[in-house]
C-alpha positions in Angstrom: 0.0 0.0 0.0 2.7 2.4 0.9 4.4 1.5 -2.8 0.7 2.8 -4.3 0.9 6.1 -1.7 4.6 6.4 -2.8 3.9 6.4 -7.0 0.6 8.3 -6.1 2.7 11.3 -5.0 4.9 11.2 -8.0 2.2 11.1 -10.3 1.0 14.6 -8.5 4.3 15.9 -8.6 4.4 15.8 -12.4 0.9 17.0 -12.6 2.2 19.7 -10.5 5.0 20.5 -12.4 3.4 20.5 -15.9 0.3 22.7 -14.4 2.9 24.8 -12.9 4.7 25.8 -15.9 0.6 26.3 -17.8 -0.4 28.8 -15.4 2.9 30.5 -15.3 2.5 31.2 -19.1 -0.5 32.8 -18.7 -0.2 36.0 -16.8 -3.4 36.7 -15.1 -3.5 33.8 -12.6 -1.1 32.9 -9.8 0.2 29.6 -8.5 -0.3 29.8 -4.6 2.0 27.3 -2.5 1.1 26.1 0.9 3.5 24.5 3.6 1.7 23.7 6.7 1.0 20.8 9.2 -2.0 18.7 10.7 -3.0 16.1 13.3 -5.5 13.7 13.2 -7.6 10.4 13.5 -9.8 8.3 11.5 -11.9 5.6 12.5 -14.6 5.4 9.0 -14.7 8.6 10.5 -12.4 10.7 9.6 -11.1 14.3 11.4 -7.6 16.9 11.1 -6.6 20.3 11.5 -3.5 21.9 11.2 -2.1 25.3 10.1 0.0 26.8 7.4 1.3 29.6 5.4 0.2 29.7 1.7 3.0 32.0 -0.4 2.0 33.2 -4.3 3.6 34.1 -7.2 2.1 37.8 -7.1 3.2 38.2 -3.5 0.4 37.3 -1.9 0.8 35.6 1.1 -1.7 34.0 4.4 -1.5 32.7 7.4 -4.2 29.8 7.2 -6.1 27.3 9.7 -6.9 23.4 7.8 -9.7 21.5 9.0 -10.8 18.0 6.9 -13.8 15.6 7.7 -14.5 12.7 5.9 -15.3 9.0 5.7 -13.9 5.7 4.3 -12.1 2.9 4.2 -9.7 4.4 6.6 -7.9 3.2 10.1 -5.3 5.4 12.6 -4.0 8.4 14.1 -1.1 10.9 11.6 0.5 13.6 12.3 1.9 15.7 8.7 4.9 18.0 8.8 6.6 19.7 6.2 3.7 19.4 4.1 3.4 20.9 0.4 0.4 22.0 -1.2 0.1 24.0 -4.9 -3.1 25.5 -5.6 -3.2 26.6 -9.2 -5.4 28.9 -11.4 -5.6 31.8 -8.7 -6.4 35.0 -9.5 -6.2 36.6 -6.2 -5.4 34.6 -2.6 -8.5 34.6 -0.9 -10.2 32.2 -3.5 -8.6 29.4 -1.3 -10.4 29.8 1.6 -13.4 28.1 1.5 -14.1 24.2 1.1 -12.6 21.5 -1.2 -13.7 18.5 -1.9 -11.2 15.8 -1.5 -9.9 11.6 -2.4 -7.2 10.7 -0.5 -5.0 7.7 -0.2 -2.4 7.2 2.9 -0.6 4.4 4.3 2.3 3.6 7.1 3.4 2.3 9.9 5.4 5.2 12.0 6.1 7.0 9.0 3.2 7.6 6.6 2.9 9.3 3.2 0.1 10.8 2.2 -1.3 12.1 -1.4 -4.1 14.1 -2.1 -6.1 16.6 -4.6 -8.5 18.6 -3.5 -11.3 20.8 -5.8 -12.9 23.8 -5.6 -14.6 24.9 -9.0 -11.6 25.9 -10.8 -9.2 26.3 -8.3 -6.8 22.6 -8.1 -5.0 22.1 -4.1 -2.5 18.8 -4.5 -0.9 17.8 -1.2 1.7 15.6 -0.5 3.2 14.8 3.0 5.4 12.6 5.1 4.3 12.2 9.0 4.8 9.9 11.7 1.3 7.8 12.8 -0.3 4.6 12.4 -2.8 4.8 9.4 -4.1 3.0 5.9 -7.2 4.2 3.9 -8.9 5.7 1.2 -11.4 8.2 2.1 -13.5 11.1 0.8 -13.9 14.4 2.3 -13.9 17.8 2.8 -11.1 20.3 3.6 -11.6 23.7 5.0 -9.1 26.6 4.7 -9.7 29.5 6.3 -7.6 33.0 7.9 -5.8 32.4 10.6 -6.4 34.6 13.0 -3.2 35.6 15.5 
């Protein structure tokens, strides 16, 4: 399972790459990156929140709070640092706060990987993480950005 998690995030790293470079060409949109961190637990059930910064290529830039729910075929407790997220097609940095929708695929035993793409209209969030925990699943979901607040 973790060899499927593993190839999962490489595949998102090319799509990354490749929708990078498209919205780069196209000067009205910004590509928004995101590091953050996030705890959590899933028994079917599934629940996390974390924090992060989310930096764009206008010079944009947000504190933000991450909240996912969801449900599935998924089992354990993870904790994500030194997370990476790339939002693409952003006109302006507060069209990612708000929900996503989200399938996600993760797997380990101590250390985990996770993979994950997230939608919101027209606005693409890919994750990828390495984290510490106890977990295997597939599940779908919801994730939540919002300001943070200091």
């Amino acid at each position: 399972m973790k060899n499927i998690v593993i190839a999962g995030v490489i595949i998102l790293q090319l799509f990354i790459t490749v929708t990078v470079f498209a919205a780069e060409k196209n000067n009205t949109s910004a590509t928004c990156y995101m590091d953050f961190s996030m705890k959590g637990w899933s028994i079917f059930y599934k629940t996390a929140e974390g924090t992060g910064r989310v930096t764009c290529s206008n010079g944009q830039h947000a504190d933000v709070k991450i909240n996912v729910t969801g449900g599935g075929l998924s089992f354990g407790k993870m904790e994500i640092v030194n997370g990476k997220g790339t939002f693409t097609e952003v006109l302006n940095i507060d069209e990612i706060f708000g929900g996503y929708i989200a399938a996600e695929a993760h797997a380990g035993a101590v250390k985990s990987a996770q993979a994950s793409v997230y939608t919101k209209g027209e606005i693409s969030l890919a994750l990828t993480g390495t984290g510490r925990g106890i977990n295997i699943g597939i599940d779908f979901g919801k994730l939540e950005i919002s300001r943070r607040t200091k």
